[in-house]
C-alpha positions as CSV (number, residue, x, y, z in Angstrom):
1,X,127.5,26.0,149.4
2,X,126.2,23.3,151.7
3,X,123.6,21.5,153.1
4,X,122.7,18.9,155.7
5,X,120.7,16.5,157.1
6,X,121.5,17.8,160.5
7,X,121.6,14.6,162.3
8,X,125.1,14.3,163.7
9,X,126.1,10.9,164.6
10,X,128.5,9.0,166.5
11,X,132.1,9.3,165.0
12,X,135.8,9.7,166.0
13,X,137.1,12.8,166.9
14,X,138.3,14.4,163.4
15,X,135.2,13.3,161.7
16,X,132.6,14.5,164.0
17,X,134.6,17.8,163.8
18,X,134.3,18.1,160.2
19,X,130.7,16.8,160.2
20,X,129.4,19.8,162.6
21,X,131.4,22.1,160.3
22,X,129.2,21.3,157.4
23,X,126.1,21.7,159.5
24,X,127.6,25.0,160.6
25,X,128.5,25.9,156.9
26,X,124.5,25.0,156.0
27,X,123.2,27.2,158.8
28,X,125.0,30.0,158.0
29,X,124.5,29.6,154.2
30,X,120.6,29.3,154.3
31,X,121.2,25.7,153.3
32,X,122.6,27.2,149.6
33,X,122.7,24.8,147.3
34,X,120.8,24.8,143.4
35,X,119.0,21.3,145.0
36,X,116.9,21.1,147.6
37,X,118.2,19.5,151.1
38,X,117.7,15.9,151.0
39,X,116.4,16.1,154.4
40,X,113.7,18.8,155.1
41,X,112.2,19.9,158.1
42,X,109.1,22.2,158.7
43,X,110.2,26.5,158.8
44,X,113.7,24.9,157.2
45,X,115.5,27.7,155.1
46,X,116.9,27.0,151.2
47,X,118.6,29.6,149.1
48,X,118.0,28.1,146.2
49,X,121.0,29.2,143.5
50,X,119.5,27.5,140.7
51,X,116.5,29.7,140.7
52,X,117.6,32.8,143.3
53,X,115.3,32.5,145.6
54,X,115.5,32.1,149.0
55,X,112.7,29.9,150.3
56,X,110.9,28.1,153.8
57,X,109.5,24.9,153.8
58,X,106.1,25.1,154.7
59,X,104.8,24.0,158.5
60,X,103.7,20.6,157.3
61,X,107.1,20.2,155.5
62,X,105.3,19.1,151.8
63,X,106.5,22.1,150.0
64,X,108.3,25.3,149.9
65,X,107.4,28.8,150.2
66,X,109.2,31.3,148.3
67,X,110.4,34.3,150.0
68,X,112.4,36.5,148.5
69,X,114.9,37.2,145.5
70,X,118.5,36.4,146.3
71,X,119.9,39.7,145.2
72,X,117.1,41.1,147.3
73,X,114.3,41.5,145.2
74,X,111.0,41.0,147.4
75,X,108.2,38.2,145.3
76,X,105.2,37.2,146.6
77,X,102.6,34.5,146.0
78,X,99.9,35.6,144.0
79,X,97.3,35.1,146.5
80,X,93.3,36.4,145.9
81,X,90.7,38.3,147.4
82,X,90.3,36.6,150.3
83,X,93.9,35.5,150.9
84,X,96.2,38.4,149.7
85,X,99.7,37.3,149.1
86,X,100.8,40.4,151.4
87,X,98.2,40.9,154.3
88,X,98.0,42.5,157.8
89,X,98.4,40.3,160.9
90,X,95.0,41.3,162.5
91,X,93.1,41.8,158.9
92,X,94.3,38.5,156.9
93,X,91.4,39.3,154.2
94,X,92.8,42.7,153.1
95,X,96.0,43.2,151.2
96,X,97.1,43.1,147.9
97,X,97.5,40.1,145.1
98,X,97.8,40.0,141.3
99,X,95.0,38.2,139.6
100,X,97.0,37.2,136.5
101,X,100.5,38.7,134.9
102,X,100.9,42.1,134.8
103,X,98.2,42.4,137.4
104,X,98.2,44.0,140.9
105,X,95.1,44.3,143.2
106,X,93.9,45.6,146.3
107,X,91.4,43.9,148.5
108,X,89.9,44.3,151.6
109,X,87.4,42.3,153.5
110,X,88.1,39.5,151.4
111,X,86.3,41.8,148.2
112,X,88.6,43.0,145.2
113,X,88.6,46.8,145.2
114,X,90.8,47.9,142.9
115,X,93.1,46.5,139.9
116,X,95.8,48.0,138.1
117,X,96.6,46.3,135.1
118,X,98.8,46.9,132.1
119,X,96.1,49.0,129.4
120,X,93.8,49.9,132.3
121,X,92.9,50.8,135.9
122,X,89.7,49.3,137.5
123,X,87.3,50.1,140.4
124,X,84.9,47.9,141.8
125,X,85.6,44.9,139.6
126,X,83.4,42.5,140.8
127,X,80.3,44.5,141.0
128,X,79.6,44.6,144.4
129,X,78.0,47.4,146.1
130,X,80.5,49.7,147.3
131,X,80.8,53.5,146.4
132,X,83.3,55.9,145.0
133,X,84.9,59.1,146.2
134,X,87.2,61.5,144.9
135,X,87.5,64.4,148.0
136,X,88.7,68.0,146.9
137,X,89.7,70.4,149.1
138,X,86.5,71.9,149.5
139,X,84.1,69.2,149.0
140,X,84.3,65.5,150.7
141,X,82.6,64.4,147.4
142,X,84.3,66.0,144.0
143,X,83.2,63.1,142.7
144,X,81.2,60.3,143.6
145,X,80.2,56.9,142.5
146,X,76.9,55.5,143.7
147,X,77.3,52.0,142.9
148,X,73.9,50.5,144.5
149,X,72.5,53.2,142.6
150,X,74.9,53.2,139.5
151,X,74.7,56.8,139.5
152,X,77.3,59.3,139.3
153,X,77.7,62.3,141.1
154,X,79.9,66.0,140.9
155,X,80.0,67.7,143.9
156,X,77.3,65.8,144.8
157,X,77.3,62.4,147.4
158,X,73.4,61.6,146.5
159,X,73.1,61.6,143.0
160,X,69.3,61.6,141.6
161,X,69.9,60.7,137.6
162,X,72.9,59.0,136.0
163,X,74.9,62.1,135.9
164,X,74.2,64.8,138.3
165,X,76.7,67.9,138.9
166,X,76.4,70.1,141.4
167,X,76.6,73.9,140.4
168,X,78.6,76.8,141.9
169,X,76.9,79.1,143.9
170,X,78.1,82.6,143.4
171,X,77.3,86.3,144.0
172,X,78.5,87.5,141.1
173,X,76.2,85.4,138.5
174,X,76.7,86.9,135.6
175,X,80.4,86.8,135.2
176,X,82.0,86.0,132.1
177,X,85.1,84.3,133.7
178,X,83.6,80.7,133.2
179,X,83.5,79.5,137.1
180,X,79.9,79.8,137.4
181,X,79.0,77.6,135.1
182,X,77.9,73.7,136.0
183,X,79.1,71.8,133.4
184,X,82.0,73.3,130.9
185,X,83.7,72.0,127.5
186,X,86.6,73.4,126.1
187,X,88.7,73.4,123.2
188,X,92.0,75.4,123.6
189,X,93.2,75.4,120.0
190,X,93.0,78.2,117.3
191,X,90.8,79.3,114.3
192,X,87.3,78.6,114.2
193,X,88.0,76.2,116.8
194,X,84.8,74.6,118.3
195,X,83.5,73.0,121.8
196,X,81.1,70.6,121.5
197,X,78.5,68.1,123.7
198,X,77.7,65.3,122.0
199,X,75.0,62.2,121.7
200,X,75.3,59.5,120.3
201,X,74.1,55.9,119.8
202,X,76.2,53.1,119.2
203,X,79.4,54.6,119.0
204,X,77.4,57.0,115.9
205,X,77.1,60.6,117.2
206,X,73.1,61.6,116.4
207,X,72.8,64.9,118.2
208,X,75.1,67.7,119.7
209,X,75.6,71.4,120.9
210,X,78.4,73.5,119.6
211,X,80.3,76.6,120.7
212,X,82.6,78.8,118.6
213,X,85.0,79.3,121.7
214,X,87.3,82.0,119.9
215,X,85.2,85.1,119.2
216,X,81.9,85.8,121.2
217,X,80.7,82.1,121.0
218,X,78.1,81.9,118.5
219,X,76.2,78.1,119.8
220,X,74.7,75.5,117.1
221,X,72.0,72.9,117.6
222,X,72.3,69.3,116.0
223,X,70.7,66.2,115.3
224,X,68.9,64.5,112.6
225,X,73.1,62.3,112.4
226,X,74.4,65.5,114.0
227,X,73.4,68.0,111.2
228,X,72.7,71.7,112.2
229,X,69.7,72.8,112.7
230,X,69.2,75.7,115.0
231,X,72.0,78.9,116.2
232,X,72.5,81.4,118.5
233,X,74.3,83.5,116.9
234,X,77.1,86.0,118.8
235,X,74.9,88.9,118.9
236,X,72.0,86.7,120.4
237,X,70.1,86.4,117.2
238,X,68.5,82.8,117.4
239,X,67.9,81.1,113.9
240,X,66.1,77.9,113.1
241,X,67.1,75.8,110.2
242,X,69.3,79.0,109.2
243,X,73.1,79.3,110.2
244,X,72.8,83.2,109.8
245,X,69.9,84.7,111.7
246,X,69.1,88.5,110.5
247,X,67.0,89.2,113.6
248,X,66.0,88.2,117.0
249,X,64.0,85.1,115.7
250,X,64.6,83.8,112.4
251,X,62.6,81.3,111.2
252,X,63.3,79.7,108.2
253,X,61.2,77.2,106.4
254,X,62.8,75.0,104.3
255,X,60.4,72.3,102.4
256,X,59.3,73.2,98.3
257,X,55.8,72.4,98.9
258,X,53.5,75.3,97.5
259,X,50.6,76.9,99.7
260,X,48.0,74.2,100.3
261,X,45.6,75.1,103.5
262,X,44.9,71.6,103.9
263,X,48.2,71.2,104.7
264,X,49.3,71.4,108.2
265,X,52.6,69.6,108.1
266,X,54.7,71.3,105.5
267,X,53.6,74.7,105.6
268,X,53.7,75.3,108.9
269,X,57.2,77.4,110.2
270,X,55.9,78.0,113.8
271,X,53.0,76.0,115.6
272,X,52.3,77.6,119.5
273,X,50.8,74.9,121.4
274,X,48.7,74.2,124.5
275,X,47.3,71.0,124.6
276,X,45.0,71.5,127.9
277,X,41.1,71.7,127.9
278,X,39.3,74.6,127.4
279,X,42.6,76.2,127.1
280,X,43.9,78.9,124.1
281,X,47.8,79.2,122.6
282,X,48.7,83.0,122.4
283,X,51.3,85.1,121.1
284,X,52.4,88.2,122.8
285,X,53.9,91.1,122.0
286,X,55.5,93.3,124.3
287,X,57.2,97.0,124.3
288,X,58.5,99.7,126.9
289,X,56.0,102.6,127.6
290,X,57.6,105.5,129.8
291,X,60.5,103.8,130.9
292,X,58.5,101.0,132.5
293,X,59.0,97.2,130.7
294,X,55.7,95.0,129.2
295,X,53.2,98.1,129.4
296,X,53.2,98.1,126.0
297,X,51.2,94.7,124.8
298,X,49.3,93.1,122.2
299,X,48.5,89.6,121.9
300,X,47.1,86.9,119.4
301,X,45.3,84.2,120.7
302,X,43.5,80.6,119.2
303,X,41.1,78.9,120.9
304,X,38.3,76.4,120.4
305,X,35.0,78.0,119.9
306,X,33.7,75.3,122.6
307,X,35.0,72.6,124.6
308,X,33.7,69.8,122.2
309,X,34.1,71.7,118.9
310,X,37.0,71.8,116.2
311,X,36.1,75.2,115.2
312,X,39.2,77.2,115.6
313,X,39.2,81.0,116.4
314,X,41.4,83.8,116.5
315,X,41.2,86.6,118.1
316,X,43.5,89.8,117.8
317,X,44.0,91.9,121.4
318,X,45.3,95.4,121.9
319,X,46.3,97.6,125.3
320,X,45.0,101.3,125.5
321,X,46.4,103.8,127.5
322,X,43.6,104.1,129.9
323,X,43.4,100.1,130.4
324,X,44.7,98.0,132.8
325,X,44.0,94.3,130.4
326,X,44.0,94.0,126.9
327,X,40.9,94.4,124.9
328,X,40.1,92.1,122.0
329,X,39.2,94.3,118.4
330,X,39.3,91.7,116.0
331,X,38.2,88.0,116.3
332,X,38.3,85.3,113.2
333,X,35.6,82.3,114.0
334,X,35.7,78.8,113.1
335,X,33.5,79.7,109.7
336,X,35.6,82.6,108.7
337,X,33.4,85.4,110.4
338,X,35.3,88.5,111.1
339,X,34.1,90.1,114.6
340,X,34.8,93.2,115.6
341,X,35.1,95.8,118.7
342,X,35.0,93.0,121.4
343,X,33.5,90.8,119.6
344,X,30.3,92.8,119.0
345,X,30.3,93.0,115.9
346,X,30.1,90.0,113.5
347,X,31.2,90.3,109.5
348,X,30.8,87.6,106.9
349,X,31.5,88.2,103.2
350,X,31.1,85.6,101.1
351,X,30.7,83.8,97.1
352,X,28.8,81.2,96.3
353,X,27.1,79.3,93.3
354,X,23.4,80.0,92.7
355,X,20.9,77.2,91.8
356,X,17.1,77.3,92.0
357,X,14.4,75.6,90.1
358,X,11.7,78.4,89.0
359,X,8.4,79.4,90.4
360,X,9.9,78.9,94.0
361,X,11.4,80.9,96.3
362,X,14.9,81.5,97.5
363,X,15.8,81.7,100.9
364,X,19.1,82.1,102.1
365,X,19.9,82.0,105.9
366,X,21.7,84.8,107.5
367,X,22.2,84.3,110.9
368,X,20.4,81.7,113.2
369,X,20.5,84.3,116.6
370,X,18.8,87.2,115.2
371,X,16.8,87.9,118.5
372,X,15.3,90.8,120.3
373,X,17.5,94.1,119.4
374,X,19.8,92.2,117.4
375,X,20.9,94.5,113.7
376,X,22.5,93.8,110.9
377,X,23.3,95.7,107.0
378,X,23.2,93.5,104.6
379,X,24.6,94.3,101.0
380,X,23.9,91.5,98.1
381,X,24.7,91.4,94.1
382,X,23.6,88.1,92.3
383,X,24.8,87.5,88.4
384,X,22.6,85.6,86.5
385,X,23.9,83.3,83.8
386,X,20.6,83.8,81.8
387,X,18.3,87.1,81.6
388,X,18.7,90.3,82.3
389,X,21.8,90.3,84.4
390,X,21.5,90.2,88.2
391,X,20.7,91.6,90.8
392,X,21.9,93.9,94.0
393,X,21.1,96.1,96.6
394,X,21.4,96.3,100.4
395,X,19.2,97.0,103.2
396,X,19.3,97.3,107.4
397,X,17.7,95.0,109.4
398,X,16.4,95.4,112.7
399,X,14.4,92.8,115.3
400,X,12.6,95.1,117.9
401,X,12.6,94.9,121.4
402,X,9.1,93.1,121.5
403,X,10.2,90.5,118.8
404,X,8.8,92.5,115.3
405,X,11.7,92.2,112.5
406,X,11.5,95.4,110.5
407,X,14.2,96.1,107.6
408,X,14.7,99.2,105.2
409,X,16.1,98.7,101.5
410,X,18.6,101.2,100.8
411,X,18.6,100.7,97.2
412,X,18.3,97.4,95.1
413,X,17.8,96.1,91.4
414,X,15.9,93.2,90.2
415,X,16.1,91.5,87.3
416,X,14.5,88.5,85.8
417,X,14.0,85.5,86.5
418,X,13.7,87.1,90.5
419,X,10.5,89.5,91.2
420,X,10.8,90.0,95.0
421,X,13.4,91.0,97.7
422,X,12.6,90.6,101.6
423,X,13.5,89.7,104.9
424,X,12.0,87.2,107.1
425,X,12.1,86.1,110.4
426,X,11.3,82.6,112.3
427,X,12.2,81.6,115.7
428,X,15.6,83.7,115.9
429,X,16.4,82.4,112.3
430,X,17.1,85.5,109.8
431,X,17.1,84.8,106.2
432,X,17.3,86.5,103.0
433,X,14.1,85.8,99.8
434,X,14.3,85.9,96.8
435,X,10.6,85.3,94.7
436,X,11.6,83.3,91.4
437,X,8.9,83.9,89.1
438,X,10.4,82.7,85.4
439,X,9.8,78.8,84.8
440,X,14.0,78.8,84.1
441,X,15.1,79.3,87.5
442,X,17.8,81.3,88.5
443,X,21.5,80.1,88.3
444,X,24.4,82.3,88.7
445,X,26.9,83.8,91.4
446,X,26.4,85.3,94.6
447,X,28.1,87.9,96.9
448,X,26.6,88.5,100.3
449,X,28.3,90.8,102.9
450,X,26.7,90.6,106.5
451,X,27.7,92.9,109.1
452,X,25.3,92.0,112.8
453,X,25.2,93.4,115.9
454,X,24.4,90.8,118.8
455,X,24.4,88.2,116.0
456,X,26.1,85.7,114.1
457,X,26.6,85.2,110.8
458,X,26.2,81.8,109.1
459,X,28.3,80.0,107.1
460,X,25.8,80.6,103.9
């Protein structure tokens, strides 16, 4: 173990000898020693036994640069990002360094790419914008990371949302064998075992779809904090807020609430929607005639009476043989008329409480479009809660061609406090009299039943 100041001086024969044999002894032993050489001298080698490294002193001879173990062992400097400890000659930005302990990262262009640390492996630390590639054998992009974009993409090197996979494309697309499929979770285990997709907020799963993968695969809708609430069962029954659907489409309504009319929210199992102007929501029903699919149909359809009115109808469609379209039979209006035969016919039955002073008469509308050759048979019963009891009857009614309304009584009964039955007529308006003669009036119930042709009924 030696070192040396290297300056050999004047000296006698013996003791310059022994002087250039310890220089000798320091050149070939890397300058060994566990101290530094007390004189140094730029790109001057030390193994340094006290530490067991073998070292250079730096070109402007301040410090030294450490090299390598002793026993072998090759250390670096830690270097950075833009001065990796262990660079390329032509390329000094791009190597690799370690950013702390138990750290070792990959740069190039003076950015940080890559770092492999002790609980984790990272890609793209610093944010900057450079993408991500996985290539398959098949596919230069198996999976791709956008990072201007922060998108990621399967199969896919331009991907439009924050997740978008590209599917299969296949001949054969209704294979079982699970390769056509886009997107796949699985859960290899036994029993009832189940594959799930899940959603969640903060760490708190809100939402998710479920698979039975043993069996047939019977799927199950979540949310509401991930309870079930709609399933497709094996057999391809679909069941909502049941988890054993009985039939194609089970719908199962699950509030207390009693039958209120008024109420729209909790009542309601099934709402069809269609939210456009001037539009209808419609229900179709479909069956095989012949062999040939959707010959059979029937339809129910809801729409606004007009454009700026709230009444709500219904009307009630059929297919005949000898048709080509369906042809509405049954229509419910806004006011609870019942039309019939393409909507030529107009019913209205209806109750109502009675009240009129005496010595006047009663008239109660019937339909405000009773025009030229419009018809109608009208049947009538009134209870009376004083006199003789009531009265009823009915009667056609007719408005001629050249405007003359005309009726014939088929049969009627009049008791006190009411004299007089008729029909009259004025400016389309058709309404039913009654002549009060008694002082009392008349108070009681009513039952009218209209039934018009090229008329409507009103809501009397």
């Amino acid at each position: 173990m030696a070192t040396h100041d290297y300056v050999l001086a004047n000296a006698s024969g013996a003791a310059f000898r022994t002087d250039l044999n310890n220089a000798l002894a320091a050149i070939v032993s890397n300058n060994s020693n566990s101290s530094s050489p007390a004189t140094t001298y730029a790109y001057q080698w030390w193994a340094d036994t006290s530490a067991g490294i073998l070292k250079i002193r730096n070109s402007a001879n301040n410090a030294w640069v450490e090299l390598l173990q002793l026993d072998g062992t090759l250390t670096l400097e830690d270097g950075s990002a833009s001065t990796p400890a262990l660079a390329f000659r032509d390329d000094l930005n791009t190597g690799i360094f370690s950013s702390a302990a138990d750290k070792l990262n990959i740069a190039t262009g003076g950015v940080e790419r890559i770092e492999f640390g002790s609980t984790e492996l990272v890609i793209n630390e610093d944010g900057v914008n450079c993408d991500f590639r996985v290539e398959g054998d098949g596919n230069t992009s198996l999976l791709h990371c956008d990072a201007g974009n922060d998108r990621v993409g399967i199969k896919t090197s331009t991907p439009a949302t924050e997740l978008s996979i590209e599917g299969v494309t296949k001949s054969n697309v209704s294979s079982n064998d699970g390769t056509t499929t886009a997107l796949r979770t699985e859960n290899g285990g036994t029993g009832t075992t189940i594959a799930s997709l899940g959603f969640a907020s903060s760490n708190s799963q809100k939402a998710s779809i479920r698979a039975h993968v043993l069996g047939n695969g019977a799927m199950m809708f979540h949310n509401n904090n991930d309870s079930e609430k709609m399933r497709l069962s094996a057999g391809g029954d679909l069941g909502i807020n049941t988890a054993s659907p009985s039939t194609l489409l089970h719908v199962r309504n699950t509030t207390s609430t009693g039958y209120d009319a008024n109420n729209t929210t909790n009542n309601t199992a099934i709402i069809i929607e269609n939210n456009q102007a001037q539009s209808h929501a419609a229900l179709q029903f479909q069956s095989v005639s012949g062999g040939t699919a959707n010959t059979g149909q029937a339809t129910i359809n809801v729409f606004n009476e007009t454009n700026s009115s709230k009444d709500t109808a219904m009307a009630f469609c059929t297919r005949r043989n000898s048709d080509s379209t369906n042809r509405e039979h049954y229509r419910i209006t806004g006011i609870g008329n019942l039309n019939f035969n393409q909507n030529k016919v107009r019913v209205r039955k209806t109750r109502f409480d009675v009240s009129q002073s005496g010595n006047t008469q009663l008239d109660i509308v019937l339909s405000t479009n009773f025009a030229n050759n419009s018809m109608a048979w009208v049947q009538w019963a009134f209870n009376w809660n004083a006199g003789d009891g009531g009265a009823w009857g009915s009667a056609v009614v007719w408005k001629q061609f050249n405007g003359v309304l005309r009726y014939r009584l088929l049969g009627e009964e009049i008791a006190s406090p009411a004299e007089l039955v008729a029909f009259i007529e004025s400016s389309d308006t058709l309404s039913f009299r009654f002549d009060l003669v008694s002082s009392s009036g008349m108070n009681g119930k009513a039952y009218i039943s209209f039934e018009g042709v090229d008329c409507d009924p009103t809501g009397f």
